[in-house]
N, C-alpha and C positions, 0 to 999 in steps of 0.2 A: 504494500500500500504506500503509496508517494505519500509523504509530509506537505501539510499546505503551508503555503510559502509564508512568511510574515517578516516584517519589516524590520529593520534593525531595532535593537533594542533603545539606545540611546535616543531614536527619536520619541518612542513610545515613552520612553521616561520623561525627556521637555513636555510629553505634551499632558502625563499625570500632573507634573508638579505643576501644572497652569490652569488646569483643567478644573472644574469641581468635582468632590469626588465620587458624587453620587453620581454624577455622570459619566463616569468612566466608560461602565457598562452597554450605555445607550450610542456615544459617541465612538468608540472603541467599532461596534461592530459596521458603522458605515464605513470609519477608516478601514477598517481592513477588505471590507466587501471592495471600496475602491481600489484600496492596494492586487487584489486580487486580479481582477482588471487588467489594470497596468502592467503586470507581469508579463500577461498573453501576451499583449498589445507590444511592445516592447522591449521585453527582457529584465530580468532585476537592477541591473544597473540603472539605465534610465529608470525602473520605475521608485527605486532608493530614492533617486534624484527627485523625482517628480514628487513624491511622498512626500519629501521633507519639506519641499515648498509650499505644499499644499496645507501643511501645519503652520509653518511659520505666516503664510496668509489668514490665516484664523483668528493669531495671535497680535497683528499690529498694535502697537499701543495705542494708534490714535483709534484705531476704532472698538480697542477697549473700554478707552477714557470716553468714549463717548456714548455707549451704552451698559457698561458694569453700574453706573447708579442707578441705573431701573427696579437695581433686584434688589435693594434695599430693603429691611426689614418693616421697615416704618412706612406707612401708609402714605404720608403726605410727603416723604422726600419722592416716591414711588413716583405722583402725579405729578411732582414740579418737573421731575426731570423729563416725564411724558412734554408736555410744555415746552419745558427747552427744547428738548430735541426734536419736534415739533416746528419749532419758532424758525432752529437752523434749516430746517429740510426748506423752511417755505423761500426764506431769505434765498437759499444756495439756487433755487430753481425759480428765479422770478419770474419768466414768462409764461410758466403751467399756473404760478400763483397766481398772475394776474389774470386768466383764462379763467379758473375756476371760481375766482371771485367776481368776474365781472358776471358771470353763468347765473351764480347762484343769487348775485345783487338781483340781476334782471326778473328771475323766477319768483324770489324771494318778496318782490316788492307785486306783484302779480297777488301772490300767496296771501300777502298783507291788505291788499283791498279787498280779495274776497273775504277776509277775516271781520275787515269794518262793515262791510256790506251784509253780511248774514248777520251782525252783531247787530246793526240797526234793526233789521226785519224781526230777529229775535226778540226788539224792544219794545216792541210796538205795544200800544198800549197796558206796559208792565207800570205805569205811574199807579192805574185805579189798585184801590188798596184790596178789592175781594177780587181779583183777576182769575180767582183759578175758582171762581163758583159762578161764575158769567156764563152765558150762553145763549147762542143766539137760533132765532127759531129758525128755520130754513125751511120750501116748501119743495117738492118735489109732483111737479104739474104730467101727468100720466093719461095723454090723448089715448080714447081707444082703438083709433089709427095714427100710430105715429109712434116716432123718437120720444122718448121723457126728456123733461128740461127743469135743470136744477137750478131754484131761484135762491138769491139770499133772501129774498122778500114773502112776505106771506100776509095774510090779508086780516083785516083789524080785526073782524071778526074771530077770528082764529086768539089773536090777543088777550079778547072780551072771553071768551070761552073758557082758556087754559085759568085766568086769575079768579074766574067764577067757580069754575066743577074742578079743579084739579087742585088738590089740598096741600101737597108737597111740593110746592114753591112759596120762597120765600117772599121777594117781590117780582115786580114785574113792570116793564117801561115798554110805551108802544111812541114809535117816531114814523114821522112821516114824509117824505122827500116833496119838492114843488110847491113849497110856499114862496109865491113871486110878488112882485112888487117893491117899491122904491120908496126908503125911509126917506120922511120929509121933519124938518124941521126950525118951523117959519118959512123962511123962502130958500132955507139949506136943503138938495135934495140928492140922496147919495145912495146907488144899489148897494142890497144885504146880501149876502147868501144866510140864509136861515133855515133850519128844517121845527117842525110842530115837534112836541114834546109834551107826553104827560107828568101828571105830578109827581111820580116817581120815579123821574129822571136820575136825581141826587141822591136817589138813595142805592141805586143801582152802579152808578157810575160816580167816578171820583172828578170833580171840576169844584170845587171848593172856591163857595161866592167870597169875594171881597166886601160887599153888600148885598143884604138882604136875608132871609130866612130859607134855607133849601126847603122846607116845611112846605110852606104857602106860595114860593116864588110863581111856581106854575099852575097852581088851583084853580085859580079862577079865570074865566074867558077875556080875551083880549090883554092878557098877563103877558110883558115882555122882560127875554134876557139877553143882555148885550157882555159883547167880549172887551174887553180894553182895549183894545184898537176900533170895535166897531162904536164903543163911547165917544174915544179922540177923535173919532171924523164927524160922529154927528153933533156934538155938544162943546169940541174942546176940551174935557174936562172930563174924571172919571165919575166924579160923585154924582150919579143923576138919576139914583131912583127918586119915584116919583115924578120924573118928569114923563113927559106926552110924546108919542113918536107917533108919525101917522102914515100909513100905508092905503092908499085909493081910497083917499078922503075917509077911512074908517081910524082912529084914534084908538093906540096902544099907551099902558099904563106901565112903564119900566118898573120890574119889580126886583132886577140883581144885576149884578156885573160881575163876570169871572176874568180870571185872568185869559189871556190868546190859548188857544188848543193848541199843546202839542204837538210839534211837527210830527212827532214819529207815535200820532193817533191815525185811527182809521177814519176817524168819526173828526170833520172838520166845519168849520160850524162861526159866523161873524154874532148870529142871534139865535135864539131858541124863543118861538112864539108855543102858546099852551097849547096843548090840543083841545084842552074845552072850548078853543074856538073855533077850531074846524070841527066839531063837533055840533056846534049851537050855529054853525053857516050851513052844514050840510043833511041836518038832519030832517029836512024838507026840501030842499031844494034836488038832491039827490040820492035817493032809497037804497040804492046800490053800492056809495061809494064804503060802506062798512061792511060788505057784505060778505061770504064766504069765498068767492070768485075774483073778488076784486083784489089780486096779491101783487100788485106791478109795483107801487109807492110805499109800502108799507113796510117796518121793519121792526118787530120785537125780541127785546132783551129778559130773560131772565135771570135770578139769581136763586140758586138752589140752597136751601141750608145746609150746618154744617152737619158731613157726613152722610148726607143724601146720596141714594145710588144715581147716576144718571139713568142707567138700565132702566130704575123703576120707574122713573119721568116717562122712559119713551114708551112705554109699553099703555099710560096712559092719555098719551100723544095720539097712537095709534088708535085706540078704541073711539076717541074725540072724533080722528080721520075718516075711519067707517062711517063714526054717525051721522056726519055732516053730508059727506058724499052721497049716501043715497037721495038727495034733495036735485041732484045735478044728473047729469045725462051726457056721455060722449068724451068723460074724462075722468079722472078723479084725484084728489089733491092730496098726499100724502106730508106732515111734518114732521121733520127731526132735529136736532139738535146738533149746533155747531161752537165748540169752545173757543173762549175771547181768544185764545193763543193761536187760533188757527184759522183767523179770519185773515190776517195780513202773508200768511201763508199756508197754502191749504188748496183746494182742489178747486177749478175755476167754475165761476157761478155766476148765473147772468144776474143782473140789476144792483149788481153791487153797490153799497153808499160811500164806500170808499175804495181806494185802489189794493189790490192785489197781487202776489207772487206766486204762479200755480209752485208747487213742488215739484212738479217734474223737470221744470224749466231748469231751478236751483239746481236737482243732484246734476242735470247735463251741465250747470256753471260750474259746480263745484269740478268734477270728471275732464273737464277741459281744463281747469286750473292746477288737477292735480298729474297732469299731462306736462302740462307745461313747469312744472316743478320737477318730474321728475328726468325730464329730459334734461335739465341743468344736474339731475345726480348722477346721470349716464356720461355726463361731461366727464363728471370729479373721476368715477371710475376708470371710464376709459381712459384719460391719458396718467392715473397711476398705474395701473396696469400696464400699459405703455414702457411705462420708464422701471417695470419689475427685473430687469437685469440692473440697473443701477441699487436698486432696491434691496436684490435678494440675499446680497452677501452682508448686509447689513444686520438683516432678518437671522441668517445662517449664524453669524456672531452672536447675537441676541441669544438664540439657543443654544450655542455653547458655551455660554457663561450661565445659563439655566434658566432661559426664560420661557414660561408655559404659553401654550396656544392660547389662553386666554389673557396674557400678558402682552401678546403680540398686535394681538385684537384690540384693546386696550389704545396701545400707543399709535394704533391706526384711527380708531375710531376718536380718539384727542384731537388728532392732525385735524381729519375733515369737520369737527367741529369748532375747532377753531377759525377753518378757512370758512366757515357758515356766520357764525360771529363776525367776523369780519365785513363780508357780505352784509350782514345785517344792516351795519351802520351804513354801507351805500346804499341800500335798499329804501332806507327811509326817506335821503335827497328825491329820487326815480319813483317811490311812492306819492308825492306831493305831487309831481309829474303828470304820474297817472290818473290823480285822483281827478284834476282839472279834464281830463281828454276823457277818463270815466264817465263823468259826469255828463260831460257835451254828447255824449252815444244820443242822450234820449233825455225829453223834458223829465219823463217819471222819474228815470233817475236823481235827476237835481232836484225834482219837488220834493221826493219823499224817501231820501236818504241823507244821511248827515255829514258820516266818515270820519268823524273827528277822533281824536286821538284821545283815550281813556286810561286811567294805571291800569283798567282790567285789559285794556288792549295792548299796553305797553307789556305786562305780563305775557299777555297771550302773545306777540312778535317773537319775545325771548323762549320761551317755549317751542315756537315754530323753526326758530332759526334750530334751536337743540336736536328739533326730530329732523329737517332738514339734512342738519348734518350728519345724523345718525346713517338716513338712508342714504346719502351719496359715498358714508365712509363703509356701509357693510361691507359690498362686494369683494371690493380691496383689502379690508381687513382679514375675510377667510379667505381669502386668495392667499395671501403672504403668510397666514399660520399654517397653509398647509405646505410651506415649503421643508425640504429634509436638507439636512447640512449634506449629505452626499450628491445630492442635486446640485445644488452654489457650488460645489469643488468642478462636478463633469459640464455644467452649462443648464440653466433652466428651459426648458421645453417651454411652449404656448401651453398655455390652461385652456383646454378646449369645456364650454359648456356641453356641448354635442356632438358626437362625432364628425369630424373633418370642417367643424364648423369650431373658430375662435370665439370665445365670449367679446372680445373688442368689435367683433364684427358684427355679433347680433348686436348691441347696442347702439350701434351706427345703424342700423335697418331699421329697428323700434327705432327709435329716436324721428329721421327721413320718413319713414310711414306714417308715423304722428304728424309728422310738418306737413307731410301732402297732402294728410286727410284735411285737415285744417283748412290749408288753403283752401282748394277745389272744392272743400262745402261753403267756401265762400264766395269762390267764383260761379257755382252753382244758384245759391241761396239768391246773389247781385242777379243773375241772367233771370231768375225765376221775376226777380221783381219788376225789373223791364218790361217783362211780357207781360204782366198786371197793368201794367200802365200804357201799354200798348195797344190792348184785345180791343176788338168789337164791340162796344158794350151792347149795339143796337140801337142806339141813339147817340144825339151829338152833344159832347162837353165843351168842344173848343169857344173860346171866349167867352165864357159865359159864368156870370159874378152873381152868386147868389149870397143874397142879404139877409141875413137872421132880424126880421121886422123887430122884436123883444116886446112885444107886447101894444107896438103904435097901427096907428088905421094905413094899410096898405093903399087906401085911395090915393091919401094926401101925398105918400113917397111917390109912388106912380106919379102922378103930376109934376110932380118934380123933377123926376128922374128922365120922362118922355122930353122934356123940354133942351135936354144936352145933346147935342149934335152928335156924339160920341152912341148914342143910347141907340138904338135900332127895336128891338123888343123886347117884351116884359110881360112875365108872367106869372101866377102864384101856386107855392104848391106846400102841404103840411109837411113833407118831410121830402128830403134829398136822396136821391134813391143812389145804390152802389155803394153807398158808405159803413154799411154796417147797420144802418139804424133800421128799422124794421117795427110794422103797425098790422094788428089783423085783424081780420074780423070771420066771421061763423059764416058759411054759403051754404044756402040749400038749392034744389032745381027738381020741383015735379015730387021726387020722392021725399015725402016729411022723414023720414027715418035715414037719410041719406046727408049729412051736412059735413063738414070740413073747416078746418082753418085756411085761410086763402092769406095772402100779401095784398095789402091795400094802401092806395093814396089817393087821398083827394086834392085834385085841381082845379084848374079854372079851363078855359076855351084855348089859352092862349100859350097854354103848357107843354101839350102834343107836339104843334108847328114849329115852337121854339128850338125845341130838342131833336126833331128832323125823326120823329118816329115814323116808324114803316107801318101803313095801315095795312092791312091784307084786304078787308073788307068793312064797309059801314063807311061812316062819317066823324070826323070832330065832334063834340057836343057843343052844344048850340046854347048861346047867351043866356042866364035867366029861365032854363028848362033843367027841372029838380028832376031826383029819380032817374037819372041817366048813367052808364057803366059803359067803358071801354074795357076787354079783357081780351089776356094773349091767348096764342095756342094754347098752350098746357092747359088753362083752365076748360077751353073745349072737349079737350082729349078727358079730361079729370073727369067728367059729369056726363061726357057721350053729349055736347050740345051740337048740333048741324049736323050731325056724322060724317066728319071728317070734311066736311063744307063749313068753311065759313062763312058765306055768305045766308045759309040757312039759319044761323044764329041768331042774326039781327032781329028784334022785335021777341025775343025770347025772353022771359022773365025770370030773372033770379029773386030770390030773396036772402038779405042784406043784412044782419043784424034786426031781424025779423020787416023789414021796408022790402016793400016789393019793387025792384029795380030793373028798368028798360035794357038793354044789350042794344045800344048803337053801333058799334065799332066793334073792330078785331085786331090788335097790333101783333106783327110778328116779337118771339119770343124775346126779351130783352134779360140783362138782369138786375134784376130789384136788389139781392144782395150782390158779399161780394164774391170774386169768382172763387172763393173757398169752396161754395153752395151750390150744386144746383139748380137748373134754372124750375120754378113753382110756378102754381098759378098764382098770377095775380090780377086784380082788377082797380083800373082807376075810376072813381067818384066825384063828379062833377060837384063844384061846390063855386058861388059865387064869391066866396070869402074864405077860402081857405085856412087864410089866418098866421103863418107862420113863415115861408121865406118870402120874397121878391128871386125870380130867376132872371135878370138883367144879360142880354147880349148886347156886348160892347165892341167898339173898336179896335182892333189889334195896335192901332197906332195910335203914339203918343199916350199910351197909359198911365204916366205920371199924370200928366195933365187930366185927366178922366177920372182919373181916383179922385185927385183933388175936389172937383167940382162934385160927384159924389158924396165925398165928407161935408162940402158944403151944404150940401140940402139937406144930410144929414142932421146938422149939425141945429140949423134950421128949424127942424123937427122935433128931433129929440137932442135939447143941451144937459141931460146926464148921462146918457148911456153912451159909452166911446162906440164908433161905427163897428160892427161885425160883419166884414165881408169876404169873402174868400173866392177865387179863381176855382171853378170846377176841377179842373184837373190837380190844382194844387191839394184840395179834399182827399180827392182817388188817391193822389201818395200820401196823403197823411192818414188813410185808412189800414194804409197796407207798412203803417210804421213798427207793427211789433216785428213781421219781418226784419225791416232795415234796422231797427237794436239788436235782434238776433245774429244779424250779417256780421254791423259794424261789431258785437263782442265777439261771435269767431274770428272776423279778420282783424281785431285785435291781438286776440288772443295765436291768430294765426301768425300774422307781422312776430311775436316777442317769440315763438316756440323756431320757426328757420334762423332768425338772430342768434339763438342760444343753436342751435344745431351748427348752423356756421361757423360759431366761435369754438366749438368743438372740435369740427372740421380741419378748422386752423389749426388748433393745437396738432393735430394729430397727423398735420401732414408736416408741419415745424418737427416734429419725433421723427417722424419717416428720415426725411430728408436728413435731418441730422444723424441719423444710425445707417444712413447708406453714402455718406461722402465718399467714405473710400470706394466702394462700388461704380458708384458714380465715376470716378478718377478715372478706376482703373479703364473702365467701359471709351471712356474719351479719349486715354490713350491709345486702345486697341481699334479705334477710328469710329464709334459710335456717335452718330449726330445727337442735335441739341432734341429735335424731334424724337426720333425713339425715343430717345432718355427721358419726355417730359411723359411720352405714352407708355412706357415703363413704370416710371412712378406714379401714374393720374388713374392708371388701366382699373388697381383695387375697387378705388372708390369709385369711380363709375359703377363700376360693377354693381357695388353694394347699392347706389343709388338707382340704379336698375330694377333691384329687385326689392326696394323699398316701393319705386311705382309699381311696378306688379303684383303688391301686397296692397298698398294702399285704395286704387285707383278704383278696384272690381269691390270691393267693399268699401269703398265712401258713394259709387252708384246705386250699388242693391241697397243700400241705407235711403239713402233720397229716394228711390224708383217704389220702394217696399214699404216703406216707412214713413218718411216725414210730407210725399207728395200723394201716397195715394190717397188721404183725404181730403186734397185740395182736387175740386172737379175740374177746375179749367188750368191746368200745368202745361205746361210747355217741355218737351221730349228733352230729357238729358244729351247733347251731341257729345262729339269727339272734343271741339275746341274748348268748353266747359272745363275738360275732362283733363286735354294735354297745356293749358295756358299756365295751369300750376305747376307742371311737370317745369319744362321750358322755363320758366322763372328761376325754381329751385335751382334746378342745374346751370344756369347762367351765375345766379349767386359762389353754387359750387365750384365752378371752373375759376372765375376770377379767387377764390382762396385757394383752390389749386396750383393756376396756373402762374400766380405770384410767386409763392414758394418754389416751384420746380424748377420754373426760370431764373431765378436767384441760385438754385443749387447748383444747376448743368452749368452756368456760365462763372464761375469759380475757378480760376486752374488750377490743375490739375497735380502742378510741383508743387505746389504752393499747400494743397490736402495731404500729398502722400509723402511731403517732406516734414509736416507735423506728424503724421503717423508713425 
């Protein structure tokens, strides 16, 4: 049997007396597995030779002195010298340091608005002191043909009900939206926004008067409450209960003053008029407006006592619901309960009295933010890993003076929190940045966010930077604990995550797949809203200024408005169709047991010809003849009217919200909403006074001047109310604006994730380049042009950017094609240029941080790298 070979004694002796002793045993058996090696390889002589260098590189003092304080027995010299050693590494490699802090500043401060931003939404009305026993009614409207529609709003009746038969509530406040009219006082006269409120408002909700009694403030009818800003404008002065405010000559008696509502309420509010007086107005005049049906204005709060299940409310909810509904026919109204915490974010709901954050919307803000966070940890990774040959003999030292894999971990995961720390402090400058260009996405945002800077925020940033860093330093820390000191002696291998596949390489692909989806859902999302504002609507927008009357006689502006050279036609209509807004009414035809919701609006004569509607068949309606309907297709097709003739229609009767209504006219199909929808039936109702815009077509030239004269007669007319007038088409994009804050936060959030990829980019081709000069050299002398050489070094990443688009590309379209387009009815086909403009972007950004670097390296000579080597 041959003796296995082993190395002179004397080395093995330097390297006990240096070594710890406990580790003899562990280090001992890689030395000699190497020695073993080298034998074959070789012969004993060289590999004597090679052994003993191999020890004595283990042993350098300097890089003893520079990690032997780690192992300290004392805790705190442990982590200082983590720190220093730490502080050298970043110092010694300043342009990876400055990479990974500019990465993580940029992500960082991204991170940090979404923090203020959910922290406002999270605030929302936490001032009221019972917040977590509040709850608000919610109705659930259930056609017996048709979609359900979840309202916030539910009908007074409903209110009147729950505070009478249902015993396990505490109290209860019913409010009511659309109290109009303009404070006057003396010849001072100034719009309110006000909503109705009953008596126990105050005891439900937290607004704590500055004067007056929350008891009685609202008791009694024609009872007024003003905010401190809505006192300073009408009085000058805050003390003024007991004084008179008068709204349409009827005389209100100030009975409290609160201070201004809370920006970050749901519930915003200049005055609070009683409800005992829409009560003692409406309780003849109209039968219905409290009635169980009527749930459009109305909005009830309860407050549950302590310890009350919510369960057993709703269970007495429901049996309320049944009993009422059999009264009704073709629908039935179902309530439930919505806590105050989850009104300002929570599940979206029409008729809202304040603004809203669905939660879906959020986790997709939050999922994009934490995208683009971690694409700045895939930075920090990749180019340590990168520099894991500078690194490993470091690590290798480390463990043969005795440091444990979680010692290792330790002084890595220090490193990358400190370069997160760092980061931090620039994050903050770039956060004040953002916060301005945040803001500007979109009015909601500025109205009803604050972003200011709180100790619990200032907490929460330090926090963030910490797990920040945590996540950019893991990979690298068990990367480098698994390294073995016999590995540092023969040369460290790539750390493949996958087979044949690099871990530096997948994080380049994730990283480029993120930044493409980004983009392209945003060049997608921008093309989407073009065609919204492009389509057919069926009729005509172009120049055409509709005026929100606010409550004046449409004659008198007509007159005025006909008189400007600029003005051509004018017409009147209740509601502005395509915008979202939406009115219906009940249609029956022939079969009493057969009725529907239909889309309606009432106009004038002069409303059809304005808008360039397409009649199919019939006529216009005719001046001063009541009882008249223009309706499209669909509603023929809907009811079987003319059978599939429209011209048979004509003189057919519908009835109307029980009005028996003429069929003059047939407009081809248009659409009343927007193109999310659909196209319904709808039908227009002739009305002499519609009562609500002016549809004004003007002259495309000279529009300054047009506006002007305009505000003049305006002005004219009504000197409180400032003009409200808007360009058609300017409407149609301002309809379709939750789009464009969707765009512009992807392509925000798209613009920061290629910046931080780029800068990665960079780093990682500066490594390249730098670990292949000699190559490089040698290649130049052996007569290699500048060209190969730059398609030699650029060749990888392409590569990798290659097949980041072909990861990205087919799944950011099945996303839009599957997902976020198929409930929009009128989209427009995803193409190729959609698809490749983000491509083409990216890789131009990437070429130019390529192509800088490689042309920098080829063009170096060649004596000049191989005579340093």
């Amino acid at each position: 049997m041959n003796k296995q070979p082993s190395p002179p004694k004397y080395i093995l002796r330097f390297f006990r007396w240096f070594c710890h002793p406990e580790l003899h045993r562990y280090i001992e058996g890689d030395l000699l597995e190497l020695y073993e090696e080298r034998i074959k390889a070789s012969g004993r002589r060289k590999a004597n030779i090679k052994f003993a260098l191999d020890v004595l590189l283990l042993f350098r003092p300097s890089i003893i002195k520079s990690v032997s304080a780690s192992y300290q027995p004392n805790h705190y010299s442990m982590f200082k010298n983590y720190f220093k050693t730490s502080y050298r590494n970043m110092v010694r490699s300043k342009l990876f340091t400055t990479i990974n802090v500019v990465g993580l500043a940029v992500s960082m401060s991204v991170g940090l608005l979404m923090v203020a931003f959910i922290s406002d939404l999270l605030s929302y009305d936490n001032f009221h002191k019972k917040k977590d026993r509040i709850y608000r009614v919610i109705t659930t409207n259930q056609p017996d043909n048709g979609p359900a529609m979840n309202l916030a709003s539910t009908s007074i009746k409903a209110g009147y009900q729950i505070r009478e038969t249902i015993s396990n509530v505490d109290t209860l406040t019913i409010l009511r939206r659309g109290f109009s009219g303009d404070a006057a006082v003396g010849d001072h006269t100034v719009p309110l926004q006000a909503l109705w409120a009953d008596h126990s408002f105050f005891n439900v909700f937290t607004y704590p008067l500055l004067q007056g009694d929350p008891a009685t403030a609202l008791a009694e009818p024609y009872s007024l409450v003003l905010t401190e800003p809505a006192a300073e404008k009408l009085f000058g002065r805050t003390d003024v209960v007991g004084q008179s405010v008068t709204f349409d000559t009827v005389n209100y008696l100030v009975t409290g003053v609160v201070p201004a509502t809370p920006k970050l309420s749901h519930l915003q509010f200049e005055a609070l008029v009683s409800f005992a007086t829409f009560e003692l107005q409406n309780q003849q005049a109209d039968e219905d407006a409290t009635g169980w049906e009527n749930i459009f204005m109305n909005h009830v709060y309860l407050l549950l006592p302590q310890g009350q299940s919510r369960q057993a409310l709703q269970a007495s909810l429901d049996q309320l619901s049944d009993a009422e509904n059999t009264a009704i026919q073709n629908r039935r109204f179902m309530l439930s309960l919505q806590p105050l915490s989850k009104i300002s974010i929570g599940s979206t709901l029409t008729n809202e009295i304040g603004k809203s954050v669905n939660n879906i919307a959020l986790w997709v803000l939050l999922g994009l933010t934490f995208v683009v966070i971690l694409s700045a940890c895939f930075n920090y990774a990749n180019l340590s890993m990168a520099r894991a040959l500078k690194r490993s003999r470091e690590v290798g030292i480390r463990k043969v003076v005795g440091a444990r894999k979680s010692q290792v971990i330790s002084q890595f995961l220090t490193e990358a929190v400190m370069v997160s720390v760092l980061a931090l402090v620039g994050s903050f400058g770039l956060f004040l940045l953002l916060k301005q260009q945040f803001t500007a996405l979109h009015s909601y945002i500025d109205k009803h966010v604050v972003l200011d800077l709180s100790p619990t925020l200032l907490l929460s940033f330090g926090l963030l930077a910490v797990v920040i860093g945590m996540m950019a330093g893991v990979l690298p820390a068990v990367f480098f604990s698994q390294i073995k000191v016999l590995h540092v002696l023969k040369g460290l291998p790539a750390f493949r995550a996958f087979r044949r596949v690099t871990m530096r390489k997948s994080l380049i692909v994730t990283q480029y797949t993120f930044s493409l989806m980004f983009i392209t859902a945003t060049i997608i999302g921008y093309h989407q809203y073009q065609n919204f504002l492009a389509f057919d609507l069926g009729f005509n927008t172009e120049n055409v200024l509709n005026i929100d009357l606010q409550g004046n006689q449409a004659e008198l502006l007509t007159q005025k408005l006909a008189a400007l050279p600029a003005v051509s036609e004018i017409s009147q209509s209740a509601l502005v169709s395509s915008l979202g807004s939406a009115w219906s009414t009940h249609l029956k035809y022939q079969d009493p047991n057969d009725s529907t919701s239909v889309w309606q609006n009432f106009v004038d004569e002069h409303y059809l010809p304005l808008h360039a509607y397409s009649m199919v068949a019939g006529k216009n309606f005719t001046s001063n003849q009541q009882s008249q309907a223009i309706v499209n297709e669909k509603l023929l097709q809907r009811f079987g009217i003319g059978e599939n003739d429209p011209s048979q229609a004509l003189g057919e009767v519908i009835t109307l919200d029980g009005e028996e209504t003429e069929i003059v006219g047939v407009v081809k199909d248009f659409h009343y909403e927007t193109l999310e929808d659909a196209i319904k039936p709808v039908v227009f109702r002739y009305s002499s006074d519609p009562g609500r815009y002016l549809n004004v077509k003007i002259s495309a030239t000279n529009w300054p001047e047009t506006l002007e004269n305009i505000e003049r007669a305006w002005k004219e007319l009504d000197p409180v109310h400032p003009l409200n007038a808007k360009l058609y088409d300017d409407q149609l994009a301002h309809s379709y604006s939750p789009y464009v804050m969707m765009v512009k936060v992807i392509g925000f959030l798209a613009f920061l994730a290629v910046l931080i990829s780029s800068i990665g980019l960079f780093g990682m081709v500066v490594f390249t380049t730098e670990t292949k000069r000699k190559e490089i050299s040698i290649r130049k002398v052996l007569g290699a042009g500048e060209g190969s050489l730059m398609y030699l070094l650029s060749k990888s990443f392409f590569n990798l950017l290659i097949i980041s688009a072909l990861i990205a590309l087919p799944i950011t379209y099945l996303f839009f094609d599957q997902v976020v387009l198929s409930n929009v009815a009128y989209h427009s086909p995803i193409g190729l240029k959609e698809l490749l403009t983000g491509l083409v972007g990216v890789l131009t950004i990437a070429l130019l941080m390529i192509g800088s670097q490689t042309i920098r390296a080829v063009r170096v000579n060649p004596a000049k790298t191989l005579s340093e080597e």
